[in-house]
N, C-alpha and C positions, 0 to 999 in steps of 0.2 A: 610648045603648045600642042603639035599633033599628041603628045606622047600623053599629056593630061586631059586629051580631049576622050582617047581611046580606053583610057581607066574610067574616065565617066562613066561614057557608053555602055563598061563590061557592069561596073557599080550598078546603073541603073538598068539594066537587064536581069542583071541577077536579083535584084529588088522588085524587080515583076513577076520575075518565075518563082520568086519564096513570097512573095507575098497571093499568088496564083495557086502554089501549091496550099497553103494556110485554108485560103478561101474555099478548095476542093473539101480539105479534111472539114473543115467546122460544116460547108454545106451534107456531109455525111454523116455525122455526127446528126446534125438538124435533122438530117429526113429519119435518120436512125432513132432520134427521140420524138419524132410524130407520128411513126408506126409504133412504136412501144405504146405511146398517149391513147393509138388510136386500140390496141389491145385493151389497156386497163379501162378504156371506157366501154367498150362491149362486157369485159368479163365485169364490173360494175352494174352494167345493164341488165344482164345474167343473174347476177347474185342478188339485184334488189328484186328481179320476178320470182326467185325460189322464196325470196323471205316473204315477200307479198303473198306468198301460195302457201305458205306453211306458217304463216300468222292468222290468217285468216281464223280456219281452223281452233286455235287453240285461243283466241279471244273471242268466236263464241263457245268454248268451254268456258273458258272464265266469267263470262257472261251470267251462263247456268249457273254455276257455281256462284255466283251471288247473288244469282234471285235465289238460290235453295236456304245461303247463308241468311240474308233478308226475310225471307218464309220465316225460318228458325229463329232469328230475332223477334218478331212479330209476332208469334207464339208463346215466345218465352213471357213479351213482356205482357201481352194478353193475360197469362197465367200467374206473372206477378200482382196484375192488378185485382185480379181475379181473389187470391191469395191477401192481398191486401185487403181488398173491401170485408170479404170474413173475418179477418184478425178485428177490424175496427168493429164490426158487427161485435163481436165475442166480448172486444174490450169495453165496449160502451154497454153493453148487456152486465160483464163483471162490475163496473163500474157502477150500476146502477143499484146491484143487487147486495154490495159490498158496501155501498153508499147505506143503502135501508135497514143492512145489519147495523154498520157499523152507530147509522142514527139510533136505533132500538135498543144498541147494547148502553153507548151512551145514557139514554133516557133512562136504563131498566136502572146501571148503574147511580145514576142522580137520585131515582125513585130510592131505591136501596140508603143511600145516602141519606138520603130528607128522613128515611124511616126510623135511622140507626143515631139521628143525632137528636132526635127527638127525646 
């Protein structure tokens, strides 16, 4: 009984010092991956104030650039309509003036007609 009390003893010794050892490595490991965490989160910190700083900038370029793009639409279609009310002008002017021909040639035609069957 002394001889398997003694194997215990050495069993459960060495199961505190490996399992002592374990708990050393993985607590190194841990702090090892909380300084790394706490790295990636300054360089994080870092990198979203350069993009804030260098965004700025180029969305109010972009900005101008579509009030300019906006401008130039607003002209364009200004000048569409512009363009348009003339054409309708010209059309309804041909129309009317094509209209009074084409009644007169009619008429002159019928007239000719009544003459020739007489």
């Amino acid at each position: 009984m002394e001889m398997s009390q003694i194997a215990l003893n050495q069993g459960l010794t060495f199961l505190v010092w490996a399992t002592g050892v374990v708990l050393i490595v993985v607590a190194g490991f841990l702090v090892k991956l909380l300084i790394d965490l706490s790295v990636l989160a300054k360089n994080l910190n870092q990198t979203s104030i350069i993009v804030n700083e260098e965004l700025k900038p180029t969305l109010n370029e972009l900005n101008q650039t579509l009030s300019s793009i906006n401008e130039i639409v607003k002209n364009t279609d200004k000048g569409v309509g512009d363009f348009k009310s003339a054409i309708s002008g010209f059309v309804d002017k041909t129309k009317l003036l094509s209209g009074t021909l084409l009644g007169g040639l009619f008429k002159g035609f019928s007239t000719a007609y009544n003459m020739f069957k007489k």
